[in-house]
N, C-alpha and C positions, 0 to 999 in steps of 0.2 A: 814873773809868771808868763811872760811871752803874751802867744795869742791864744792859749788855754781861755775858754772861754767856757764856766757851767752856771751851775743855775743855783746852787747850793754849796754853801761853804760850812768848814766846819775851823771855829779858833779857840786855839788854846791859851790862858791868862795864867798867869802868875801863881795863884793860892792853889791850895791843897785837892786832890781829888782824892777820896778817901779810897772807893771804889773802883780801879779802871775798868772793874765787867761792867759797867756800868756806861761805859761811853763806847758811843758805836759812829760809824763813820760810814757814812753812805758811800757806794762804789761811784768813784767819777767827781765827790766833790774834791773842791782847794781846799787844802789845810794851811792853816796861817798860825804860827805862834807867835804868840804877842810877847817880846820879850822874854820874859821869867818862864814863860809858857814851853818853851822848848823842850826844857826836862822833862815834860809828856810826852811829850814826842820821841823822845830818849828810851823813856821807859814802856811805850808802847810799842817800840820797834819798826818807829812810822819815820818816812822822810817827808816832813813840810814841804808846800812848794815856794814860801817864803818864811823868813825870821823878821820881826817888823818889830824899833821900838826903839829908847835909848840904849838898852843892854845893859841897864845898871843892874837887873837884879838875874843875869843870867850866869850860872856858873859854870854851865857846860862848855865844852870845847865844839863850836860852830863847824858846819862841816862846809866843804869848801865847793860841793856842785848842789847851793842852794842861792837864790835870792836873797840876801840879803841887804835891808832897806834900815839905815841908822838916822835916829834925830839926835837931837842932842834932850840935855836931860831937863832944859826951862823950856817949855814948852803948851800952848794951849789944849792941845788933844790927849788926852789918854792913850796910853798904850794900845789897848783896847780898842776905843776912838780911833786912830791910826789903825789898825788893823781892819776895823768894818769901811771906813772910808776907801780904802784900797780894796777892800772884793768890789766895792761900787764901782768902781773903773770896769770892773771884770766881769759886768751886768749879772750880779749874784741875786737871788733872792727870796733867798731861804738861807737863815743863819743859825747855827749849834753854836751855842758859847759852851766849855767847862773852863775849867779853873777860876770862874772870874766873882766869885761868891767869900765871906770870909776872910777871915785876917782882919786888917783895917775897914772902921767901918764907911771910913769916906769912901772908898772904894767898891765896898758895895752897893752905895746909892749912885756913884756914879753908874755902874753896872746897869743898875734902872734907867739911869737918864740916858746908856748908852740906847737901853731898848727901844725906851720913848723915838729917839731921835732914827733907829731902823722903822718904827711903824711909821713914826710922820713922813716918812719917804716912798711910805707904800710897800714894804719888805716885811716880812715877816723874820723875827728876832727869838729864840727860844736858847734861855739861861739850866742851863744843865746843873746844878747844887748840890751840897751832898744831904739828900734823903729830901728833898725837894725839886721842883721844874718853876719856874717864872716865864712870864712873858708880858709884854704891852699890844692893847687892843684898841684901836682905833671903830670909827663908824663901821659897823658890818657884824658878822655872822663867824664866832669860830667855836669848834668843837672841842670839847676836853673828854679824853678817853680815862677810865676811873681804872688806873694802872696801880692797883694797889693802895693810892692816895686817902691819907683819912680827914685832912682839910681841905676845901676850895676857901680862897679866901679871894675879894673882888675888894679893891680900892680904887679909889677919884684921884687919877694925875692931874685933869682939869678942874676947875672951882667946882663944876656939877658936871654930873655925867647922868644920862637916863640910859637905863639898862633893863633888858629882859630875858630872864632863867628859868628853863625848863632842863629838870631832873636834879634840883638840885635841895634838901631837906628846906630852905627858905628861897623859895622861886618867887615866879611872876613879874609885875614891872614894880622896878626899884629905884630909889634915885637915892645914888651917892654922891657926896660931898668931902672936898678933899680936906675936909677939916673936922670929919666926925668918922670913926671908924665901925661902920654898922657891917660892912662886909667882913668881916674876920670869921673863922674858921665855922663857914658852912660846910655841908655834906653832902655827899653823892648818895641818889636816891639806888642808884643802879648804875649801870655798867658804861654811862656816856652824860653828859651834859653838854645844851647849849645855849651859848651866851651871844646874846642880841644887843652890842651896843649902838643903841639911839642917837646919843649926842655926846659928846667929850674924850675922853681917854682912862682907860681902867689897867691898873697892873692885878693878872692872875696869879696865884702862888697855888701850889698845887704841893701839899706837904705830907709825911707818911710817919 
């Protein structure tokens, strides 16, 4: 990626996107296909500004005025992992994930862990799914816009998290535990909610 340097990246994962109206690509960010991820890139008519991964499950023919960054296939970091680690060099920080939902379900929760591991650095991480959005929420203040959504669902990554919801059918101050699932599919009062968390770490799922 040279010395492109933005502020927003968008990466593409391996699993199915059902939808491509559905995936949008802000003007100006890096596109990163994570491996397998490519063939979105294929099929949406887009040039990555890197391929990044061991390329075991890519079956496209690689084009040859790209970046391409190969591991081998034992390895600690995800695909995925690999690809968000490398916009960090690129002082990124705002991330689109698609494709990284589905299929295997290890895969999915690493997906989570990958988000976790964007907010505990202080970045902002949003998982794009098909007929859902995800994301992990750290200490602070984020807003969810009620984009057709008919669940909010709030979960505890930390043992306890304190949390407070306004506009959402079970608001106010809450405290979730990552061993009881009281946050599952709440409801938007109206056209926006926001979520206050106090202490710990909470995964959002936003489902239609």
């Amino acid at each position: 990626m040279g010395d492109k340097r933005q502020m927003m990246c968008v990466i593409f994962g391996g699993a199915d996107i059902e939808d491509y109206s559905n995936v949008h690509i802000p003007e100006g960010a890096v596109v990163i296909a994570a491996d397998g991820g490519y063939r979105h890139c294929v099929r949406l008519g887009i040039k990555p500004d890197c391929i990044i991964g061991d390329l075991d499950s890519n079956e496209e023919e690689l084009p040859e005025d790209c970046e391409i960054i190969t591991a081998p296939r034992e390895k600690d970091d995800t695909d995925l992992m690999m690809a968000v680690k490398t916009a960090f060099d690129e002082h990124i920080s705002v991330f689109h994930i698609y494709g990284a939902d589905g299929g295997r379900m290890g895969h999915t929760f690493a997906s989570v862990q990958t988000l976790a591991y964007i907010d505990s650095h202080g970045r902002e991480g949003i998982l794009h799914g098909n007929g859902f959005v995800m994301r992990v929420c750290g200490v602070g203040k984020v807003s969810l816009n009620n984009d057709g959504y008919k669940y909010v669902s709030l979960f505890s990554l930390a043992q306890r998290s304190e949390i407070s919801a306004k506009g959402l059918k079970y608001g106010g101050d809450i405290v979730l535990t990552s061993d009881f699932p009281l946050g599952v599919s709440n409801e938007f009062t109206g056209s926006s909610a926001e979520i206050e968390v106090k202490s710990g770490q909470i995964l959002v799922i936003l489902e239609k």
